[in-house]
LUMDO-315576 format. One record per residue (C-alpha): residue in one letter; x, y, z. Coordinates in pm, 1 decimal. Layout:
BEGIN
   resn         xx         yy         zz
      A          X          Y          Z
...
END
This chain:
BEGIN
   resn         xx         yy         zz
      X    -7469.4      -66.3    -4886.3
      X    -7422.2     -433.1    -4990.1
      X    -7767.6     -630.9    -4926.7
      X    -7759.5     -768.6    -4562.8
      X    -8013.4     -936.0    -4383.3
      X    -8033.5     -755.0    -4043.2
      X    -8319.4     -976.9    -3908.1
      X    -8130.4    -1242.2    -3746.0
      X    -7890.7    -1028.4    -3531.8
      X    -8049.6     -863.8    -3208.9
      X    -7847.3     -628.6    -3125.2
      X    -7775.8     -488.5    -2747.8
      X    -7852.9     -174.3    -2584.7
      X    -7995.9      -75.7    -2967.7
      X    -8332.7       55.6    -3051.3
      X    -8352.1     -235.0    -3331.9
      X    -8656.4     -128.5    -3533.2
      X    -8528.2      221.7    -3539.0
      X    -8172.4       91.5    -3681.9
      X    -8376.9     -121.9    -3964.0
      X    -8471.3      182.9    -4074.1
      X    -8143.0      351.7    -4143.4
      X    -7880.8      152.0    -4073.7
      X    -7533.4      266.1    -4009.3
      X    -7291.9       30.1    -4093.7
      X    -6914.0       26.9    -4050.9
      X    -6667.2     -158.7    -4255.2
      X    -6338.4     -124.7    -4115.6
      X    -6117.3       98.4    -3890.2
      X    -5755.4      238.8    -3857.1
      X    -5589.1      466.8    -3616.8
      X    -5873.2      652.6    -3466.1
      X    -6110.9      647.8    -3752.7
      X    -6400.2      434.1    -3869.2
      X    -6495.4      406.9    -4222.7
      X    -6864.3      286.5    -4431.3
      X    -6854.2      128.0    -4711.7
      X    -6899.8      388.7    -4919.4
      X    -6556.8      525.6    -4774.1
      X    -6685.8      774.4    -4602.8
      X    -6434.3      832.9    -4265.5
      X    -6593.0      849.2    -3904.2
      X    -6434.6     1025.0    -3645.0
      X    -6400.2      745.1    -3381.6
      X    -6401.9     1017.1    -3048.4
      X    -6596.8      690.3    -2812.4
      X    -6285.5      487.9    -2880.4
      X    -6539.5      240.3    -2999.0
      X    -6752.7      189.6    -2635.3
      X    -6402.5      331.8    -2422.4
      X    -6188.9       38.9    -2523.3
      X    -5980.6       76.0    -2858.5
      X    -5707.6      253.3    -2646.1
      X    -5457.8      200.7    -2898.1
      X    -5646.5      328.4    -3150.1
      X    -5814.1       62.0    -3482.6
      X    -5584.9     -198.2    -3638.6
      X    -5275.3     -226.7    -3444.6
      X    -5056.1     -451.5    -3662.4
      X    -4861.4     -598.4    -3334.6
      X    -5165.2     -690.7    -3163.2
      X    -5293.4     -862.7    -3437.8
      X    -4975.0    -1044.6    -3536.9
      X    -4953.2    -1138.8    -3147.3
      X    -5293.2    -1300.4    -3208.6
      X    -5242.1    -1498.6    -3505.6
      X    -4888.3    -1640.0    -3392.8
      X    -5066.1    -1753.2    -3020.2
      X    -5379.6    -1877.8    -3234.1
      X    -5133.8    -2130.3    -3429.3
      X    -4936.0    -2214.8    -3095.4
      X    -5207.8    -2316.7    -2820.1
      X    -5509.9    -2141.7    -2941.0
      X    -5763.4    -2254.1    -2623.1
      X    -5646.8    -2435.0    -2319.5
      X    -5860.8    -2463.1    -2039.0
      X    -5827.2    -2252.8    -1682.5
      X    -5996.9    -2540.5    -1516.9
      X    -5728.4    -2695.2    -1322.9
      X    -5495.9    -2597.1    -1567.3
      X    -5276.7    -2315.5    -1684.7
      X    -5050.2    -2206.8    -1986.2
      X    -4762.5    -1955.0    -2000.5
      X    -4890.3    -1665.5    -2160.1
      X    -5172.2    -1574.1    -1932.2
      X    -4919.2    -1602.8    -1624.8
      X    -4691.2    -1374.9    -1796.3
      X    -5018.7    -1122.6    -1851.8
      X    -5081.6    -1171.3    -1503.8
      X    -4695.0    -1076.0    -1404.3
      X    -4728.9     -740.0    -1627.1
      X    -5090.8     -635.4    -1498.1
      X    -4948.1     -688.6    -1138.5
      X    -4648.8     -446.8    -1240.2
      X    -4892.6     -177.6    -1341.4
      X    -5171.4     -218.0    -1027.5
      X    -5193.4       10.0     -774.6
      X    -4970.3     -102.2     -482.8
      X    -5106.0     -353.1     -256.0
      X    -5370.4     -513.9     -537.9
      X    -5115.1     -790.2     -731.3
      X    -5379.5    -1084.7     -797.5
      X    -5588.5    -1121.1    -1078.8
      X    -5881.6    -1308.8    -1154.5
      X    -5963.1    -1351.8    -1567.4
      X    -6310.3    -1267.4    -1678.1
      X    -6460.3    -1218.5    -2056.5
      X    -6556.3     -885.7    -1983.2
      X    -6675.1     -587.0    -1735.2
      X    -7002.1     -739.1    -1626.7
      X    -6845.0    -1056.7    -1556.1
      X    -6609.4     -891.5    -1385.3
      X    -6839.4     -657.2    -1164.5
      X    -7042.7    -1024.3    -1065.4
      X    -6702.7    -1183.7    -1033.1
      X    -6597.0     -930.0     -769.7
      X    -6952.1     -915.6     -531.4
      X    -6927.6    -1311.7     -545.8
      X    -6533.8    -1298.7     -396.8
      X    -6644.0     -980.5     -149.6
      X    -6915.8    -1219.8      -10.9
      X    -6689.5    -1543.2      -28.6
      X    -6409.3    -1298.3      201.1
      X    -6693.0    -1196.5      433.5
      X    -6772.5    -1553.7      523.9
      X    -6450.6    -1693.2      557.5
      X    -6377.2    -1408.8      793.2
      X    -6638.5    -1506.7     1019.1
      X    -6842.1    -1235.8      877.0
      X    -7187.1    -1408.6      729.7
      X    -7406.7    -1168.0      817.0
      X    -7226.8     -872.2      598.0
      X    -7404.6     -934.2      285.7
      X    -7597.1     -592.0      200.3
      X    -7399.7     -378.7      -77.1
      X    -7385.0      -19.1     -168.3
      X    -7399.3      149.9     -518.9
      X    -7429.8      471.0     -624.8
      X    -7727.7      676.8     -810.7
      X    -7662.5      662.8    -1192.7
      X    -7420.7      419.8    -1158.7
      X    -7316.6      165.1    -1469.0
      X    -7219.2     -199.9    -1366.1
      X    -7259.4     -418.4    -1660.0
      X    -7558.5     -688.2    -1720.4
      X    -7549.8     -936.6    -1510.0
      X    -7781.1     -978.1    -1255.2
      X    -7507.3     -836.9     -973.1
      X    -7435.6     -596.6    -1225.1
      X    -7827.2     -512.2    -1278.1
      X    -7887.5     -512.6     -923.1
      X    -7598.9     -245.1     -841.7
      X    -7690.9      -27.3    -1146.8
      X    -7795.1      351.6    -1082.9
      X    -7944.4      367.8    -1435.1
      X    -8356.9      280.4    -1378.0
      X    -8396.1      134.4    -1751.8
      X    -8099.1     -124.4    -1687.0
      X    -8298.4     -197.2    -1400.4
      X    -8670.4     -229.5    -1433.9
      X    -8829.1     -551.0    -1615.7
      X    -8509.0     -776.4    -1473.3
      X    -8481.7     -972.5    -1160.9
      X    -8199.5     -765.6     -886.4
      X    -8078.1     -816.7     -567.4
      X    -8256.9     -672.9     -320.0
      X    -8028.7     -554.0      -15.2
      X    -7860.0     -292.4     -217.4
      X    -7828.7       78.2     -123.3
      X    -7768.9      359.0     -314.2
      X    -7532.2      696.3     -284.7
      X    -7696.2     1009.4     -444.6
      X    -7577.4     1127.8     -749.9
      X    -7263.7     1340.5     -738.4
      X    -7370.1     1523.0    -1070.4
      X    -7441.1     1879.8     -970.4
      X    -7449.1     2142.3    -1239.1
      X    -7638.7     2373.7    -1014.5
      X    -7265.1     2407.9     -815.8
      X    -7009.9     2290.1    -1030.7
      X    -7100.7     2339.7    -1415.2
      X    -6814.3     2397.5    -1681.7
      X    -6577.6     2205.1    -1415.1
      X    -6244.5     2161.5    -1531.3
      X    -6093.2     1848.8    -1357.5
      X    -6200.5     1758.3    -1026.0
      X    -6531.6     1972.0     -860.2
      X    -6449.7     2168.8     -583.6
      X    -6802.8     2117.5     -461.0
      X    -6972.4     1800.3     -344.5
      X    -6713.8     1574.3     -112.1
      X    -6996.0     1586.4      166.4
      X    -7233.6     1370.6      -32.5
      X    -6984.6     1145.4       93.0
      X    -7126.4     1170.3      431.4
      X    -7439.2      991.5      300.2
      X    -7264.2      654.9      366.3
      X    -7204.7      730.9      668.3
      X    -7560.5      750.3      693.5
      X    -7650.2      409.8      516.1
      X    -7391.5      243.7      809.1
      X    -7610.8      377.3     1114.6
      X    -7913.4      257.1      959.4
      X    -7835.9     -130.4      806.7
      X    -7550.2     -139.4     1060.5
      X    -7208.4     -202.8      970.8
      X    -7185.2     -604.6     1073.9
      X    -7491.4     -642.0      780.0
      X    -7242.0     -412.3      480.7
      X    -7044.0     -653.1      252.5
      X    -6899.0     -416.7       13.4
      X    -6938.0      -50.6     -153.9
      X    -6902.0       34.6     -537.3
      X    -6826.7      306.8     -710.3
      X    -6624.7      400.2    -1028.0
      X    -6393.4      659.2     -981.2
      X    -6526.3      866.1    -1266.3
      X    -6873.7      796.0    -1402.0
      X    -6889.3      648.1    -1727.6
      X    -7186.5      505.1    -1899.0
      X    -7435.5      701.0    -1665.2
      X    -7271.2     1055.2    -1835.2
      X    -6866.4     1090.9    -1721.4
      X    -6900.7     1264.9    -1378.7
      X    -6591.3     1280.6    -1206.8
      X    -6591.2     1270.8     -830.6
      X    -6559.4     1598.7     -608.3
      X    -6238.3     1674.1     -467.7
      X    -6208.0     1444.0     -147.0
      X    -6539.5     1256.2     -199.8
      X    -6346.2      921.7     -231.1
      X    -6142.5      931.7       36.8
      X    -6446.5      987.2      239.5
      X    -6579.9      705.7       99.8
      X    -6243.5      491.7      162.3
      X    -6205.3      603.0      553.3
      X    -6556.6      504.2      597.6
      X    -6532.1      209.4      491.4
      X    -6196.8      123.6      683.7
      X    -6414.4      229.7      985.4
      X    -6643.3       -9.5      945.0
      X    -6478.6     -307.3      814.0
      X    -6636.7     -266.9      476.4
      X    -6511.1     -361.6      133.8
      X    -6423.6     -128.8     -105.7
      X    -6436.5     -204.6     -481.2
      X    -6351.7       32.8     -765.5
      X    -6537.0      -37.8    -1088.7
      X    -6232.8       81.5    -1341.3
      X    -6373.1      -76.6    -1668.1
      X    -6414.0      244.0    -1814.0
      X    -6122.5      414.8    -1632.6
      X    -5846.1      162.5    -1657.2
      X    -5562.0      176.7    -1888.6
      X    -5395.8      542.1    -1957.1
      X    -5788.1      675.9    -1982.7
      X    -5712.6      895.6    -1631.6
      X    -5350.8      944.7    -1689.4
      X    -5192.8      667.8    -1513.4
      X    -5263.4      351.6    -1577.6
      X    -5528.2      338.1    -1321.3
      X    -5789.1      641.8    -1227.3
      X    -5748.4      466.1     -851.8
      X    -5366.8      615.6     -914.5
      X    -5455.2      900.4    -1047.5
      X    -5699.0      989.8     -741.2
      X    -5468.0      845.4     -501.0
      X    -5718.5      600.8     -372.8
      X    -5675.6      227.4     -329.3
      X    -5968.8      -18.9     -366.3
      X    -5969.4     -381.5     -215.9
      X    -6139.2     -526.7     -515.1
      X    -6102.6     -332.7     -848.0
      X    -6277.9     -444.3    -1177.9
      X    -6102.6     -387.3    -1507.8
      X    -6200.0     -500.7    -1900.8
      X    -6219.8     -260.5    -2226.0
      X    -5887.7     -144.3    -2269.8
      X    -5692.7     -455.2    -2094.1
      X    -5575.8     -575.4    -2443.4
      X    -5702.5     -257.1    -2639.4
      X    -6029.3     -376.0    -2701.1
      X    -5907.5     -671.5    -2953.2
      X    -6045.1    -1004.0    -2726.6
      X    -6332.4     -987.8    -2509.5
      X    -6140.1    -1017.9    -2129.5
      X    -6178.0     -824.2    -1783.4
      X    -5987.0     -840.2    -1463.4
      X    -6035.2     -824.5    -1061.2
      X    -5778.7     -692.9     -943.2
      X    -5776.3     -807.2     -547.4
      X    -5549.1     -788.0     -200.7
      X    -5349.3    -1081.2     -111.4
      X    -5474.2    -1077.9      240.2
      X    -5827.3    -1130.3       54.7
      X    -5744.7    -1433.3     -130.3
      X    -5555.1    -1585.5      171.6
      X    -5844.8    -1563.8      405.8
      X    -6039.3    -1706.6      146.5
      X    -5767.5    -1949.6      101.9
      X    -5728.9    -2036.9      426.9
      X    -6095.1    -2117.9      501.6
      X    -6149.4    -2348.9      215.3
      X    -6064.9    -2699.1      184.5
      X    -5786.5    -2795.4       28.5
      X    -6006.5    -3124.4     -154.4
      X    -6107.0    -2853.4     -432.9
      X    -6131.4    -2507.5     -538.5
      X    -6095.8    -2211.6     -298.0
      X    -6369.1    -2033.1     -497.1
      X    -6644.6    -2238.1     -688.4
      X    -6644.1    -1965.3     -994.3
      X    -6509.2    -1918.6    -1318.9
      X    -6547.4    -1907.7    -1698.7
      X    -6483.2    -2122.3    -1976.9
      X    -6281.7    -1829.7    -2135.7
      X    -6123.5    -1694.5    -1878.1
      X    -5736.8    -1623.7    -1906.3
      X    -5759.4    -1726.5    -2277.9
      X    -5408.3    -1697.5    -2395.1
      X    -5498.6    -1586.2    -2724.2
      X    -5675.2    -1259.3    -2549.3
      X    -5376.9    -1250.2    -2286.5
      X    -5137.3    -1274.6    -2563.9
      X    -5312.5     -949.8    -2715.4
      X    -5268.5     -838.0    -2403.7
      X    -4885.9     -887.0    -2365.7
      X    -4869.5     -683.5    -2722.7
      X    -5109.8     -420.4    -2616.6
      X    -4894.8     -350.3    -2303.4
      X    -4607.0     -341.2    -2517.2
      X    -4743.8      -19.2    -2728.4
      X    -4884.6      143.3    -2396.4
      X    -4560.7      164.8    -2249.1
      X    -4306.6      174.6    -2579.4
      X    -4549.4      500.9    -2651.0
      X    -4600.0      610.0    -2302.2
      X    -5008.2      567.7    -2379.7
      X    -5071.1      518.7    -2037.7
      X    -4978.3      845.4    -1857.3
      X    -5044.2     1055.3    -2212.6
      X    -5379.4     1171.5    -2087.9
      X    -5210.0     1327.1    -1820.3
      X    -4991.4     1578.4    -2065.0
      X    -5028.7     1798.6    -2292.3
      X    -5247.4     1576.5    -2517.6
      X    -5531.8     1610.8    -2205.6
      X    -5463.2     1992.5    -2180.1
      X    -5552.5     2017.2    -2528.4
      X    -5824.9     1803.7    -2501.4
      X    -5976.6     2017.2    -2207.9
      X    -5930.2     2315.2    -2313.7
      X    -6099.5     2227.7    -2682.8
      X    -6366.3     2059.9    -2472.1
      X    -6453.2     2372.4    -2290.6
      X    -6406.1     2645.2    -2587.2
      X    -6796.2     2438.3    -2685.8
      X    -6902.5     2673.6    -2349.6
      X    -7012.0     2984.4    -2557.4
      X    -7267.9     2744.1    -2731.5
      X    -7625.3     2861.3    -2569.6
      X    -7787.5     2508.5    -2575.9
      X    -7451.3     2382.2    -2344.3
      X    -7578.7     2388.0    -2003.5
      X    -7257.9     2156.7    -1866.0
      X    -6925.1     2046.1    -1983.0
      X    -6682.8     1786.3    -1776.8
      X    -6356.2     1641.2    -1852.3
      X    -6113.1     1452.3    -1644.8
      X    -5791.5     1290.3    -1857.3
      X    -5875.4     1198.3    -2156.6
      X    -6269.5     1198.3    -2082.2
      X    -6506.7     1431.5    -2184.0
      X    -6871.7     1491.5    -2140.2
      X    -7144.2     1766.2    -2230.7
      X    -7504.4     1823.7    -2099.9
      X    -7734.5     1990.2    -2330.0
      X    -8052.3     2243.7    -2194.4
      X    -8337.5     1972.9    -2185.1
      X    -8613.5     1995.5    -2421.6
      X    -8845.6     1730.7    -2416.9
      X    -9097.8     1820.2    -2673.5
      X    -8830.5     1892.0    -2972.4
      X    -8614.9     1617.4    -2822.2
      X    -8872.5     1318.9    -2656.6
      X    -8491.2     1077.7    -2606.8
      X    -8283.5     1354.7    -2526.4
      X    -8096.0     1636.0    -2679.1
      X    -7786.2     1442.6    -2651.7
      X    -7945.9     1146.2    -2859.9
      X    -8084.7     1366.5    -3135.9
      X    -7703.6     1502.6    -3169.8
      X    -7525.4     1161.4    -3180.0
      X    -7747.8     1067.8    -3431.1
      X    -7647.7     1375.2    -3659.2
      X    -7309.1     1318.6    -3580.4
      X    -7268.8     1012.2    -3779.0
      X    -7414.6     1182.9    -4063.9
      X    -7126.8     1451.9    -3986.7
      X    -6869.5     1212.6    -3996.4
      X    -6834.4     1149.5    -3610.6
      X    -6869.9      873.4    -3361.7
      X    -6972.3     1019.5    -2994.1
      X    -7228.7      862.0    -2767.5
      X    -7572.1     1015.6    -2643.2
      X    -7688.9      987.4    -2303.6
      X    -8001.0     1138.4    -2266.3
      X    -7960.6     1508.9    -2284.5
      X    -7582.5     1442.7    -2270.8
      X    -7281.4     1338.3    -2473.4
      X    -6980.9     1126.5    -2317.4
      X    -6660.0     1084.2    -2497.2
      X    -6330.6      925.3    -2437.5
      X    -6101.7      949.4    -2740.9
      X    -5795.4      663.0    -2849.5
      X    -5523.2      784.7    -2602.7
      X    -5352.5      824.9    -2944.4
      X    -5540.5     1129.5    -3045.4
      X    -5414.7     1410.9    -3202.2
      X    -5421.0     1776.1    -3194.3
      X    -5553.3     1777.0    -3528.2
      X    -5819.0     1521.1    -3461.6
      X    -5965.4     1682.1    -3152.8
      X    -5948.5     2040.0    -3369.1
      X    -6156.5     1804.7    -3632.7
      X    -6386.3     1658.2    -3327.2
      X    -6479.2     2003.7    -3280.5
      X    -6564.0     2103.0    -3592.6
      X    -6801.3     1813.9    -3649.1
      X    -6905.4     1854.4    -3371.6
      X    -7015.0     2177.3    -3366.2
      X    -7206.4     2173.3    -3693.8
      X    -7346.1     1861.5    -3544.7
      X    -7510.2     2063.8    -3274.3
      X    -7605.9     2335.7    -3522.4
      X    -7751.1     2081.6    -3753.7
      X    -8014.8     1937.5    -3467.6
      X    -8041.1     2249.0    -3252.2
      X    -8086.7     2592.2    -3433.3
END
């Protein structure tokens, strides 16, 4: 490895001291793999952290980029507005789910998580509603960094040592592997944790509930998708009680589900849905809130019209140079029908190599949905003190493959331009992989 000073760069969610130690460092990237220095190729099976959609080094995306950067490379959203970002707008409103055609421009899925709480509390009060300000999360839940983010997350170590929100409720878990292990798809088992909402309402009362979030399929906290019928329990609750419903599809957005949207693909709406990650194929940090007219009306309608309608926003926001990315991006998703892809054979394939890992003794769980994958290993906390699943990841590098530990899981979500021949390779690194830490 050429000499690099890694003392000056902390870097996030990383155990630092441990990465001093042996680092692993990755030059450059095409198509769905990474390579070192040394040219050794890695496996990319994360799609970097769920966002290089298009796969590494997409020549159009980067040729969009360089032609806006030379044309109006920053202009700001203050009070102002350029062409490309309004045309990004136009095509992400083609490709919502019906009824959610406004977007509001983040830098990324924490901002956008915060960005939708702050316009579900701005709605409430301009409905009359002040008083609906507690919000409802879900056990094991991922919401970015923020401190709305923090507040809402299900994960205890994104939690503890931060300051949170207090009036926040959580949903149990929907992660059952006692009922519903090897799962292809959707459980069968588990809609009535549903009920539990229900629940929460009686007891806070449903004039004191803002909003409820949930991603549609579990990312970060170990790719859990929901029981068949769980979210529409959760959506005719909350039309029941006046309460906001907001989808966090940062992970699940963009052709990861088989449509463009896992809300489509589950054939639930939202009123609020968050978006990042794969909105421009990972190239420029930039998220998305997705939101109802009738939500941005009312909030429209109740604010003077001496100044903004919502005091909120980011320097960044709508850059063009990330919308133009995304312009180009959306050009490859649908000239190479990425975003349904998952939902072919491609996703068949991946499933089925996915669950051909069952006769492994150590697997206690494997879970896919699209082109999502996820496997729980048998914990063992003396041999593995982190987590099986960490112990593996780690080997897998060595191995030549990039998949993420979670604990005693794994979570992966390949490029949606995988191959067969690339997920035949995933396994086979993978599997020695496994051998290598566990036998």
């Amino acid at each position: 490895m050429t000499r690099l000073d890694l003392s000056h760069w902390w870097q996030p969610f990383t155990n630092v001291r441990a990465f001093r130690n042996n680092p692993r460092i990755i030059n450059r990237a095409e198509g769905c793999f990474l390579y070192t220095e040394d040219g050794r190729d890695i496996l990319d099976i994360t799609a970097g952290l769920w966002c290089v959609a298009l796969g590494h080094g997409r020549r159009e995306v980067a040729d969009a980029v360089h032609a806006q950067l030379l044309e109006l490379d920053y202009a700001p959203p203050f009070q102002f507005g350029n062409p490309v970002t309004f045309r990004f707008a136009d095509k992400l409103a083609e490709h919502a789910p019906a009824g959610l055609d406004r977007v509001f421009f983040t830098n990324s899925g924490s901002e956008s998580v915060d960005t939708a709480v702050k316009i579900a509390f701005n709605y409430q009060i301009a409905s009359g509603k002040p008083n609906k300000t507690r919000l409802v999360s879900r056990q094991r839940a991922y919401h970015g960094i923020n401190v709305g983010g923090t507040s809402l997350q299900g994960l205890p170590n994104n939690r503890k040592g931060f300051p949170i929100l207090h009036e926040v409720d959580f949903l149990d878990d929907t992660l059952d592997i006692e009922n519903s292990a090897f799962s292809r798809g959707l459980p069968s088992h588990g809609a009535d944790k549903a009920d539990q909402l229900a629940d929460i309402v009686e007891t806070r009362g449903a004039d004191n509930i803002c909003a409820v979030i949930v991603e549609p399929v579990v990312g970060a906290g170990g790719m859990v998708p929901p029981p068949q019928g769980y979210l529409q329990r959760i959506r005719e609750i909350c039309d029941q009680h006046d309460i906001l419903l907001i989808f966090d599809e940062v992970v699940t957005g963009f052709g990861r589900t088989g449509q463009c949207f896992a809300s489509q693909s589950l054939g639930v709406t939202p009123d609020l849905m968050t978006t990042a990650k794969a909105i421009n194929g990972g190239t420029i940090p930039m998220g998305g809130v997705f939101i109802r007219p009738d939500i941005q009306d009312a909030i429209f309608a109740a604010a003077p019209t001496t100044g903004p309608e919502l005091f909120h926003g980011n320097t960044y926001a709508g850059s063009p140079v990330a919308a133009a990315a995304g312009l180009a991006a959306f050009e490859i998703y649908e000239r190479e029908g990425l975003l349904t892809r998952a939902s072919g054979p491609i996703g068949r394939y991946w499933e089925d190599a996915l669950h051909s890992l069952r006769d492994i003794e150590h697997i206690i769980d494997i879970r896919n949905y699209g082109l999502l994958g996820a496997v729980t290993f048998r914990a063992d906390p003396e041999r593995f003190p982190a987590g099986a699943g960490v112990a593996v990841h780690n080997r897998c590098f060595e191995n030549g493959l990039l998949a993420r530990g979670v604990g005693d899981g794994m979570v992966m979500s390949p490029p949606l331009i995988i191959s067969e021949q690339e997920i035949d390779l995933f396994l086979e690194r993978y599997r020695k992989s496994i051998a290598d830490v566990m036998d």
